[in-house]
N, C-alpha and C positions, 0 to 999 in steps of 0.2 A: 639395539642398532649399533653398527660398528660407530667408531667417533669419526667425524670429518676430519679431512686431510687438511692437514696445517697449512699448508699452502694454497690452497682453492680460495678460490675468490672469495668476500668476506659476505658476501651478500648473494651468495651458490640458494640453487633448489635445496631446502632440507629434505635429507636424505636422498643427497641422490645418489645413484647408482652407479656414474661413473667417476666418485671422488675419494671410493671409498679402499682401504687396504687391498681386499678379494679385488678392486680395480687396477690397482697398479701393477697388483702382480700378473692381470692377464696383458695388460700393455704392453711389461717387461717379454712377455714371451711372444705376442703377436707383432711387435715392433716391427719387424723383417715382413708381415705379410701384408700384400697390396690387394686390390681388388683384380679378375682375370681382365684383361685387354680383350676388344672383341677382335676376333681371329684367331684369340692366341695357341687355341688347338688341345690336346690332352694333357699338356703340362700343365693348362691351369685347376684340372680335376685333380691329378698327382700330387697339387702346392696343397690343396682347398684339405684334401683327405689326409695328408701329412702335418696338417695341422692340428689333428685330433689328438697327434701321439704329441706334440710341443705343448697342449691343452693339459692330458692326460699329467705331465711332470708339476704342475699346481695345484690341480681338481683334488678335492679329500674323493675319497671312495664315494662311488654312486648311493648307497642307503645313507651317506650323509650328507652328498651333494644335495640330495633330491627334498630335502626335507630342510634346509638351510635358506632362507629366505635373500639371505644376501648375497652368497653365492649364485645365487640362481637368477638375480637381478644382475648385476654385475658379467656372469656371464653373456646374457641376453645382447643388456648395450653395448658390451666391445666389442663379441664378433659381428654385429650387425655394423657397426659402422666401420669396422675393417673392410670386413668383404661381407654383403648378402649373401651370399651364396654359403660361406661359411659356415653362418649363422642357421641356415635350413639345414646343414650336414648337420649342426652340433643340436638344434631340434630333434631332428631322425632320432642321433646317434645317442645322447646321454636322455632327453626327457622322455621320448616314447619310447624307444629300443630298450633301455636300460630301464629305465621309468618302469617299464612292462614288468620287466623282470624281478626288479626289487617290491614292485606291489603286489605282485601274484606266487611268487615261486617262495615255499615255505623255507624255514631251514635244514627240513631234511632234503629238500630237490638240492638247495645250493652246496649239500655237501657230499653231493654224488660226485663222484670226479670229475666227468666225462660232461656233465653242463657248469660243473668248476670251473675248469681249464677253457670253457667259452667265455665265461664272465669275468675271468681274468681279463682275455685278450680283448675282449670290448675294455674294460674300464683301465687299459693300458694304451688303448688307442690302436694296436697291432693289429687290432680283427673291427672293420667300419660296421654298425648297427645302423641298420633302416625299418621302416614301421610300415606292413605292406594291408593297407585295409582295402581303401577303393580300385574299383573293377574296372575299367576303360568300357566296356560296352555298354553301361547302361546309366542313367541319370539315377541321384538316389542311391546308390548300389547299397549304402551302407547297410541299408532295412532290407537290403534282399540281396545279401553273397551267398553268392554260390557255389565258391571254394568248399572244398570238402577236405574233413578229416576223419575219416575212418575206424575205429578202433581195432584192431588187429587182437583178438583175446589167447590166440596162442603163441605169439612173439608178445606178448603185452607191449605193438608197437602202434604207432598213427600212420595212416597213409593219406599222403596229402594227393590232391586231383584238381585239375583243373580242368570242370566240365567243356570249356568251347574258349576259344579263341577273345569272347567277349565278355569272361570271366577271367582274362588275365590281369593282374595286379600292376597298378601304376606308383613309381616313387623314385626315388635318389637312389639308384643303383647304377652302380660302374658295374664296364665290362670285368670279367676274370683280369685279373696283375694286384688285384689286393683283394684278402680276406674278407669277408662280407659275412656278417647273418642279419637274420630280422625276423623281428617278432608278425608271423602270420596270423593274423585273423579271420578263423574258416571258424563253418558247421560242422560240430562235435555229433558226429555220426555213430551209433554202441547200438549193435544188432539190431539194425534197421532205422533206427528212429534217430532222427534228428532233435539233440538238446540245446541249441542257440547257437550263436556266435561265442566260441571262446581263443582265446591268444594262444600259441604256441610257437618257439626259437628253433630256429629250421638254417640250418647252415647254407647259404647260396654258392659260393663260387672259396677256392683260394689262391694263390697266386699265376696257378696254369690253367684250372679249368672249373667247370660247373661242379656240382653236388649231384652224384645218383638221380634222378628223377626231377631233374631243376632245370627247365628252360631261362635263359636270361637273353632277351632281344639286344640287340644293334643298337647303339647311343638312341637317346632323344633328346634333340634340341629343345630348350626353352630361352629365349633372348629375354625375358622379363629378369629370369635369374638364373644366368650361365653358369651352369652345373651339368654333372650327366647323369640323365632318366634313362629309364629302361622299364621296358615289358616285362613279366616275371611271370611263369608258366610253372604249376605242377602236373609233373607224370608220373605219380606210384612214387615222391620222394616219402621214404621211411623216418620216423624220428622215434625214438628211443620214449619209454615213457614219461622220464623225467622232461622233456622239453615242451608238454604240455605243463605251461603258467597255468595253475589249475585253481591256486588258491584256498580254500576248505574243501575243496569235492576232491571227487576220488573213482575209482572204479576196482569195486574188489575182486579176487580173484576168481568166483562166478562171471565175472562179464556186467555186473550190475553196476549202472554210475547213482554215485552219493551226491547228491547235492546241494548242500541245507544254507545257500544262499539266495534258494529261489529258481525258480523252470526257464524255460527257455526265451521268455520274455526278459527275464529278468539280467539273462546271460550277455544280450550284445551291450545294455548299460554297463556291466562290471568293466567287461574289456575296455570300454571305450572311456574308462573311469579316469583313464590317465591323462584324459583331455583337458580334465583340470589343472594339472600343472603348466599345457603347456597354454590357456589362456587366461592363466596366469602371471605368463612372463612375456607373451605377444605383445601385451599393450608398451611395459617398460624398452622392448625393440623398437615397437612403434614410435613411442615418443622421441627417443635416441634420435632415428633418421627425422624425424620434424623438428627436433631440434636443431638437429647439425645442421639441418635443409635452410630456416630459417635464418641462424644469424650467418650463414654463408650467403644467403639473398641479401641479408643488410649491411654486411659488410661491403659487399660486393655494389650497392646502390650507391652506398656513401662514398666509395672512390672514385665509379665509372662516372666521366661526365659527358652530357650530353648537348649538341650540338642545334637543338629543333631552334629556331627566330626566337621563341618566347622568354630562353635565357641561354644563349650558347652559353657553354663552358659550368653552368650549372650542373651539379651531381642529379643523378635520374630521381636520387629521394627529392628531391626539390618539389616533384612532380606531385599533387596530392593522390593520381591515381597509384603510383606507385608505392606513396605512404601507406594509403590504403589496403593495396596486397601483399607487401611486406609485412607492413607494422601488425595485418590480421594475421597472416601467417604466422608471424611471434605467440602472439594471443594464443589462436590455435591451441602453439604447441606448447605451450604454458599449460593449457587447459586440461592436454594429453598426457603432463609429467603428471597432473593430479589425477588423471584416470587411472596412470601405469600404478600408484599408490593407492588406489583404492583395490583393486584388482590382488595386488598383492595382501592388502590387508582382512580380504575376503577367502583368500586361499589360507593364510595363515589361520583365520580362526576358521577354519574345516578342517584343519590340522590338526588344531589343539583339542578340539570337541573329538577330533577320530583315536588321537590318544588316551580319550579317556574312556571310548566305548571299549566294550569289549566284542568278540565274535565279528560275524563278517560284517564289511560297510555296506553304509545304506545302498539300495540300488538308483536312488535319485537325490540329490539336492532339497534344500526347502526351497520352495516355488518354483521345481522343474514338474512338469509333467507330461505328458503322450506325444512321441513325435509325428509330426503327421510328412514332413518335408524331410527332416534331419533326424539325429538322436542326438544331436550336441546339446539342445535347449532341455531334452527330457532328463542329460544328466546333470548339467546346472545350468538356469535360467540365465542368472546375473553373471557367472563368467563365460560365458558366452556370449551373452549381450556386449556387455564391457571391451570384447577383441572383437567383436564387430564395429564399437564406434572407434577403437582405437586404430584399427587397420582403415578406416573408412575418412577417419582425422586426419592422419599420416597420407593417405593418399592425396585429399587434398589440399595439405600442404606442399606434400613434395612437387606435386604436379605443377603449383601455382609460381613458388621460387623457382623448379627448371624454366619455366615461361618466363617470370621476369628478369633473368637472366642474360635472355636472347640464346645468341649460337652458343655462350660460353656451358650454358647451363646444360646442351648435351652433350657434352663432351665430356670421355669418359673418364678424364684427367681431375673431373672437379665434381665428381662422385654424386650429382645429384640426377642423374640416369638411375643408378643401380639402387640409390633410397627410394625413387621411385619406384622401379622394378619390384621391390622388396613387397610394400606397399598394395602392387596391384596382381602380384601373387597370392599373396597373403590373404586376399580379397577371396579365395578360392580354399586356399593351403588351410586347414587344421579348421574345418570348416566352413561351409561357403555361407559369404557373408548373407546375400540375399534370403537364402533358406532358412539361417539362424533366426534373421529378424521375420520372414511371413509365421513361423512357428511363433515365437513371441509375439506376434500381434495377433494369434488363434488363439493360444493361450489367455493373452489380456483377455478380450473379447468373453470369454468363456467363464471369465471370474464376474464374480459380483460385485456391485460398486464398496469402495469403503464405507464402513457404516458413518453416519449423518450426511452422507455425500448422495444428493436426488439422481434416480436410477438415470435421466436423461442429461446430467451433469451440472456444474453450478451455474446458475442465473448469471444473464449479463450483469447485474449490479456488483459482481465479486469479481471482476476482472481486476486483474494484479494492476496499480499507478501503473502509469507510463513516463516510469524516470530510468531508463535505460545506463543511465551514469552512475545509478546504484547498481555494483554490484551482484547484488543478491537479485534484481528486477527480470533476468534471463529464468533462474530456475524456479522463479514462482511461475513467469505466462506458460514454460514448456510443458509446467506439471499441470498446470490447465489444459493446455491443449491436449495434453494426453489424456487428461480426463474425459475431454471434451470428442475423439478421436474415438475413445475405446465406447463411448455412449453411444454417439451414431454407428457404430459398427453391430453394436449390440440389438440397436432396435431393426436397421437392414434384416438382421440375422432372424430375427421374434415375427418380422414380416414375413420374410420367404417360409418358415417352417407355417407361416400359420398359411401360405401358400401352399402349402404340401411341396415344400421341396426339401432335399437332402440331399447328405455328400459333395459329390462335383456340380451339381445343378445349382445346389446353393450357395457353395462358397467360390467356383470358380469368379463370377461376378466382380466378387468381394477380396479377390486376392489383393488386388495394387492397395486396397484400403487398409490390410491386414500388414500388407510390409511396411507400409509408413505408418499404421502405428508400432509395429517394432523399431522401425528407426528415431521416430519421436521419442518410444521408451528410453534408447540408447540415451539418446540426447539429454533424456532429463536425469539418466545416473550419471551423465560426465558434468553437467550442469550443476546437480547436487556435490559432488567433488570439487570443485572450483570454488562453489558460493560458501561452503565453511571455513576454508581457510582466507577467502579475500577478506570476510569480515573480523578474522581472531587477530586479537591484542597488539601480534610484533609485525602484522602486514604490514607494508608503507606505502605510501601514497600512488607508486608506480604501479606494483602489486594489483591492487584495486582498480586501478585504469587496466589494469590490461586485462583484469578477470569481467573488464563491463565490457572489453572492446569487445571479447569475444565475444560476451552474449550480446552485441550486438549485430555482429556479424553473423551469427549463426539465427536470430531473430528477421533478418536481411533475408538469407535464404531460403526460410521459412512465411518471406512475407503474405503469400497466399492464405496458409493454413490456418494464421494467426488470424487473415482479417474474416475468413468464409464463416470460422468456428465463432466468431465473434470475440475472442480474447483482445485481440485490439481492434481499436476503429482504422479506419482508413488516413484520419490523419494523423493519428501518432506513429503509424508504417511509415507514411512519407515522412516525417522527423527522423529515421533512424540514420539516412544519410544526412542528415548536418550531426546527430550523435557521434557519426563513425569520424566523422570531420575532427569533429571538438575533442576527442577522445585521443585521436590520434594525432594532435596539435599538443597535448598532454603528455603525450608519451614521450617528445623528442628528446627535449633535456634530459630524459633519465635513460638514453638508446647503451650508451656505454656500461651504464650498471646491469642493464639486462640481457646486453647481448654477453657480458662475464658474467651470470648467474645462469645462462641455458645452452653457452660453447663447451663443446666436449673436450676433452683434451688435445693439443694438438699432436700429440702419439698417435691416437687412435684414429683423428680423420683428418690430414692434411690437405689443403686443399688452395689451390692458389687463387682461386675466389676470395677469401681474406684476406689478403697481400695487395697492399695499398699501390704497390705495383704490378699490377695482373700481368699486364703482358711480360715485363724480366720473369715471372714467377712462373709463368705456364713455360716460357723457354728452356728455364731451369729443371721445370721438372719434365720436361719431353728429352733432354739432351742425357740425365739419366739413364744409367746402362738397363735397369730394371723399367724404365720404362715411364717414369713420374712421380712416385711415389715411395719414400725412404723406409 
C-alpha cells in the first residue's frame, strides 16, 4: 500500500484513495476540469474526452494500470468527483475498452502492427475506447445478442451485422471529430454455427467520418450523466483477424475454431470477465461521491441558520431531524469507504490466485453460478453484489444530502446533482442493480443451509441482543435475517414444485422475495466490512458510534423484515429511534474529526457548500469566467 500523504489529516480513512501519491498526481492534472453546466452544448463532450489524453501523460501503460490496485482506486475517486461523466468515459475507455484488450489479446495479436498502432492510440488518449455490449431493443439483451460476427475463411476476416434496428448497440459514443474504437461484443459465427458471445476492436468513426460498414446515430441525451450516447449499428464492418480478443482460441487455416477454454456457454462469461475489475472500483467511486455528498451536507447544516419560532438564528443541525439525515448520511458513507476496501481486496486476491494458475481462467468466480436475469452474478457473485450495495449506498446518500440541502443542493455549482446522477446511472451502468440482486437471491435460495444451521433457519431463542450501540449488533441480526429470508424462500420454492409448478409459474410469484433477499445479502457483506474494523484495537470511540449509527439506520429501514422474520421484537424496533438519537448526540463533539477523515480534497471537489459563507462563495464562483469552479 502506497504510504499516506504527510499532510492528510491525521485521523484520514486508512488507505484511502484520494490521499494517496497516484492521487495527487491525477489532482495535478484534472485541476482545470469542472463538471459540464447544463446547457453547456458539445464543448462539454470535447473538455470530458480531452481529458483522456491530460489522463493518459500520468497513467503507467494499461497491462500495468489494470492490474495496480492503487492506481485503479485512485483513479475511480478523482474522476468521479471532478466530473461524473468523466469518470464513465474513463470506465469505457481504460477498464473495459482496454481492460478487453490487455485480457484477451495474446502477445502475438499485440505485436501485429495494425492493432499495435490502435493500442497505442487508446492508451495515449488520441483514439477514445468505448465497450459496446447492450442492445436497445430488448430487456436482458446480454443472454441473447444478436450482433453477429462472421468468420470470413478466405480474407481470414469477421464481418460484423447488425441483424434490425433493435439489435443496435447502446454506450458513450460521440459523433465523428474524434477517433473512437470499441471493443464489440457479438456472436462468433465460423461456417454456420454460432460459438457464444466473444469481444472484438472494431474501429468506429475518426475525425471526419464513420468506419466502412459502421452506422453511429445522432447524440443521446442522458441528464443523469451529461455526456453523449449514441446508437451504433453494423453493416458488413470488416475487421482484420487480429482484432478478434480471442485469448487461447483460435481458427486454423481449414476454417475450424479451437477452443479449449470451454463452448459457447462458457464464451459470454470470458468476455464479460472484465466486469470484475470494473465492480471492483465502482464501490471506491461510490463512496467518493457519499463522501464528498455527506460532509458537504454537514458543513453546509452547521453554517446555514434557520429561522422556524423553535430557535430563530439556530444552525438547521440544531434540528434533531436533520442530525439525523446528516449525521446518517456520514455513517452510510463511512460504511461505503469500507465496502469500496472490501471489493477491492476481493479483486486483488483473484489476481493473485490468476497469477498463479496457469492456462485459461476460470469461466466463473467461487460462488458465481447460472444467470437467470444477468451474467454479471454467474461471473462473480460477491463483486457484483458488492457494486450493487455500493451504488445503492451512494444513492441514498446522495439523494438524502441534495434534499437536506434545499434549493442549494440542486444546483449545479455545488456538485451534489451530478453525485447523484452518478449514483442513479450507475444503478443501471456495468450492471443493473435490480437484476444482479433477483439472480443473488435465486442463487441463495438454491444453496443449502450452512451445515449445523436448521434447514427452516435459527430458532427465535438465537436472535442476536438488541444493543444496537454495539457495533458489531447490525451484522449479526442482517446475517439472520438473511438466513432467515433465504429459509422462507426456500420452503415457498419445496411447496410450489411439490405443487407441480416450474419456471415462470413458480418463481414469478417469488420474484420481489428473491430481490430482497439479494439486497439483504448485499447488506450483510457491507455490514460484515464495517463490523471488523469498528471493533479492531486503533478504532476510537467516534469510529464505533458511527459504524452502530449506521447499523442502526439501516436496521430502521429494514424495520419490517426484522420484526415479520422474528429477529427482533416489536419493541426493540421501536427503540431504534431513541438509539439513532443517542448515537447521534454521540457523534457531535467528534463532527470535526470526521468530517477531516471523509472530505476529499479540496482540488478535486470544490464546492461552496463548505464555505461558512455560502452565499459570498456561490457569488464567487458563478462570477468565474469558467463558470464556478477553478
Amino acid at each position: 500500500m502506497t504510504p499516506p500523504d504527510a499532510s492528510s489529516p491525521p485521523h484520514r480513512c486508512d488507505g484511502d484513495p484520494l490521499r494517496t501519491r497516484q492521487a495527487r498526481r491525477l489532482a495535478d492534472v484534472l485541476g482545470s476540469q469542472r463538471p459540464p453546466a447544463p446547457g453547456e452544448g458539445p464543448s462539454r463532450n470535447h473538455r470530458t474526452h480531452h481529458a483522456l489524453t491530460r489522463l493518459a501523460a500520468v497513467l503507467p501503460p494499461a497491462r500495468e494500470l489494470l492490474h495496480d490496485r492503487e492506481w485503479l482506486a485512485a483513479l475511480s475517486a478523482c474522476t468521479v468527483l471532478v466530473d461524473p461523466a468523466l469518470y464513465m468515459t474513463v470506465v469505457n475507455h481504460h477498464i473495459l475498452c482496454l481492460g478487453s484488450v490487455a485480457g484477451a489479446a495474446d502477445e502475438e495479436q499485440l505485436g501485429a502492427k495494425e492493432l499495435a498502432r490502435t493500442v497505442e492510440a487508446l492508451e495515449s488518449g488520441h483514439r477514445k475506447g468505448v465497450f459496446l455490449v447492450t442492445e436497445i431493443g430488448d430487456a436482458n439483451s446480454h443472454l441473447a445478442l444478436r450482433t453477429t460476427a462472421e468468420f470470413d475463411p478466405e480474407r481470414r476476416e469477421f464481418v460484423l451485422r447488425t441483424p434490425d434496428a433493435g439489435a443496435a448497440k447502446f454506450s458513450g459514443v460521440g459523433v465523428p471529430g474524434r477517433p473512437q474504437s470499441a471493443v464489440v461484443c457479438a456472436r462468433l459465427v465460423v461456417d454456420g454455427t454460432c460459438h457464444g458471445v466473444h469481444p472484438f476492436l472494431a474501429d468506429l468513426c475518426d475525425e471526419r467520418s464513420t468506419a466502412p460498414g459502421v452506422a453511429v446515430s445522432g447524440p443521446l441525451g442522458v441528464e443523469a450523466l451529461p455526456l453523449e450516447y449514441a446508437l451504433v449499428r453494423f453493416e458488413g464492418a470488416r475487421l482484420p483477424y487480429d482484432r478478434w480478443l480471442r485469448g487461447a482460441a483460435s481458427i486454423d487455416d481449414d476454417g475450424v475454431l479451437h477452443d479449449p477454454g470451454g463452448g459457447p456457454d462458457r464464451a459470454l462469461r470470458r468476455t464479460l470477465d472484465v466486469g470484475r475489475r470494473l465492480w471492483a472500483t465502482v464501490p471506491t467511486a461510490a463512496a467518493a461521491t457519499a463522501r464528498a455528498s455527506a460532509v458537504a451536507a454537514l458543513r453546509h447544516s452547521q453554517h446555514r441558520r434557520s429561522h422556524g419560532r423553535l430557535a430563530p438564528g439556530a444552525p438547521v443541525l440544531a434540528y434533531r431531524t436533520q442530525q439525523r439525515a446528516v449525521l446518517g448520511a456520514l455513517a452510510e458513507a463511512f460504511a461505503l469507504d469500507r465496502v469500496a476496501s472490501t471489493a477491492l481486496d476481493l479483486w486483488q486476491q483473484a489476481e493473485d490466485a490468476q497469477t498463479q494458475r496457469s492456462g485459461d481462467r476460470p469461466a466463473a468466480a467461487d460462488g458465481a453460478g447460472e444467470a437467470a436475469f444477468t451474467p454479471w452474478a454467474a461471473v462473480d457473485r460477491r463483486l457484483s453484489a458488492l457494486k450493487a450495495s455500493a451504488v445503492d449506498g451512494a444513492a441514498r446518500v446522495t439523494a438524502e444530502c441534495r434534499r437536506r440541502c434545499g434549493v442549494a443542493g440542486y444546483l449545479a455549482a455545488n456538485r451534489l446533482s451530478g453525485y447523484s446522477g452518478f449514483a442513479d446511472s450507475f444503478g443501471a451502468a456495468g450492471g443493473d442493480n435490480r437484476l444482479v440482486l433477483l439472480d443473488v437471491g435465486c442463487a441463495l435460495a438454491a444453496e443449502r443451509p450452512a451445515d449445523g444451521l436448521p434447514a427452516d433457519g435459527p430458532s427465535a431463542g438465537t436472535r442476536p441482543p438488541p444493543d444496537p450501540d454495539d457495533p458489531t449488533w447490525w451484522c449479526r441480526a442482517v446475517t439472520t435475517l438473511e438466513q432467515r429470508l433465504a429459509a422462507g424462500l426456500r420452503a415457498a420454492l419445496e411447496d410450489g414444485r411439490g405443487r407441480g409448478l416450474e419456471g415462470m409459474d413458480l418463481w414469478n410469484p417469488l420474484l420481489e422475495r428473491a430481490r430482497q433477499l439479494g439486497e439483504v445479502h448485499t447488506l450483510r457483506l457491507a455490514a460484515q466490512s464495517v463490523a471488523a474494523p469498528a471493533t479492531a484495537g486503533g478504532s476510537g470511540p467516534a469510529r464505533r458510534t458511527l459504524a452502530a449509527l449506521y447499523g442502526t439506520t439501516q436496521a430502521l429501514r429494514l424495520a419490517g423484515p426484522l420484526q415479520w422474520t422474528g429477529v427482533v421484537s416489536a419493541r426493540a424496533a421501536a427503540s431504534l429511534d431513541a438509539a439513532a438519537d443517542r448515537q447521534c448526540a454521540r457523534l457531535v463533539p467528534h463532527l470535526e474529526e470526521l468530517a477531516a477523515a471523509l472530505a476529499p480534497p479540496e482540488s478535486l471537489a470544490p464546492t461552496p457548500l463548505t464555505d461558512p459563507d455560502y452565499a459570498a462563495a456561490l457569488l464567487a464562483a458563478l462570477d468565474r469566467p469558467d463558470g464556478g469552479h477553478p
